[in-house]
C-alpha positions in Angstrom: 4.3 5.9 -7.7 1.6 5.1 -9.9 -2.0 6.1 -10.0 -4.5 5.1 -12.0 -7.5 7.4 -11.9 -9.5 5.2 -14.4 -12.3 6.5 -16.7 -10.4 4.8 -19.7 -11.0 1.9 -21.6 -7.8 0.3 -21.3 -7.5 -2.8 -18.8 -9.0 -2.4 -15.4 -7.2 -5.1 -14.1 -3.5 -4.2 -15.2 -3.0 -1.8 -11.8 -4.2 -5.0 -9.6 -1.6 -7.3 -11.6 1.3 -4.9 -11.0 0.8 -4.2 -8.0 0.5 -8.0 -7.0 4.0 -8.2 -9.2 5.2 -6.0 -6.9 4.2 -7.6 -3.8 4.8 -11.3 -4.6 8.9 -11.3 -3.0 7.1 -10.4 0.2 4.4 -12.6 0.0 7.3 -15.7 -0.9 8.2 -14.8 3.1 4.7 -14.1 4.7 0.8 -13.9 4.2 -0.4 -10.8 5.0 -3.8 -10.9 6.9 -4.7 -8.0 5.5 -3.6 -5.7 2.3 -4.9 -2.8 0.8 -3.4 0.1 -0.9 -3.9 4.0 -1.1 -3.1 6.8 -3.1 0.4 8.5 -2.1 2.0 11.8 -2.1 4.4 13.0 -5.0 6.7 15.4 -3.3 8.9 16.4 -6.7 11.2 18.6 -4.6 12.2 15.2 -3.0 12.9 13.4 -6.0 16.5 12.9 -7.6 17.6 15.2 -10.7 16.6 11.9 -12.9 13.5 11.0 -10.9 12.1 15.1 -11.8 13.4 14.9 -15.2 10.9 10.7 -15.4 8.4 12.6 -13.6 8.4 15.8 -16.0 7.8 13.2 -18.8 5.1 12.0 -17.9 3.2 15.1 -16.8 3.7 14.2 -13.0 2.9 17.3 -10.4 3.2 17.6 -6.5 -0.2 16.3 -5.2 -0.9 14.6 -2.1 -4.0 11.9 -2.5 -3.5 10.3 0.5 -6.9 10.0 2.6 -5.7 10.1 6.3 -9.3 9.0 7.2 -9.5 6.2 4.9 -6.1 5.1 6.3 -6.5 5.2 10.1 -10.5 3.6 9.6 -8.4 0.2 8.0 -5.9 0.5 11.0 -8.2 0.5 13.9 -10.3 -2.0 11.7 -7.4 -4.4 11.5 -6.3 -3.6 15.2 -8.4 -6.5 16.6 -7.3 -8.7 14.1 -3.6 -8.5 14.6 -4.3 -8.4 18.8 -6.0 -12.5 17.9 -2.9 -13.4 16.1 -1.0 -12.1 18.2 -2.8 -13.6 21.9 -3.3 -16.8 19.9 0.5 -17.4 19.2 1.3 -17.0 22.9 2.0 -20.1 24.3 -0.1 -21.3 27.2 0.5 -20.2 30.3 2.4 -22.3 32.9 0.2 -24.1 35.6 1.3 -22.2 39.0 
């Protein structure tokens, strides 16, 4: 996990670029209608021996930055969306 917290002067857009990197095998199979991403949860008790040990490097703690709000606002704002897609993909119905 990776969070930029920004403030510095490096590239802005270096987050956005990995994170469509990281994204583009799925995208080879499907267009999302919608994407978005939010901060996660570092759980360090979770993490493998060499996980802790990457994570100690780099000054990693246990912090959870997700914003449950944030999260179920774009979920009942991309509800209707998917229930379009979805009734428009039906196939008509049959003529009684």
């Amino acid at each position: 996990m990776r969070i930029d917290r920004g403030g510095g002067s490096g590239d802005r857009q270096k987050p956005v670029r990995q994170r469509q990197a990281y994204t583009e095998p799925v995208r080879q199979i499907l267009t999302p209608n919608a994407e978005i991403f939010f901060a996660g949860k570092m759980d360090l008790a979770r993490l493998s021996l060499v996980d802790r040990l990457i994570a100690k490097m780099v000054n990693a703690k246990d912090e959870d930055l997700r914003d449950w709000n944030k999260i179920r606002a774009w979920g009942e704002a991309l509800e209707p969306v998917l229930r379009k897609e979805t009734i428009s993909s039906l196939p008509p119905a049959a003529d009684p």
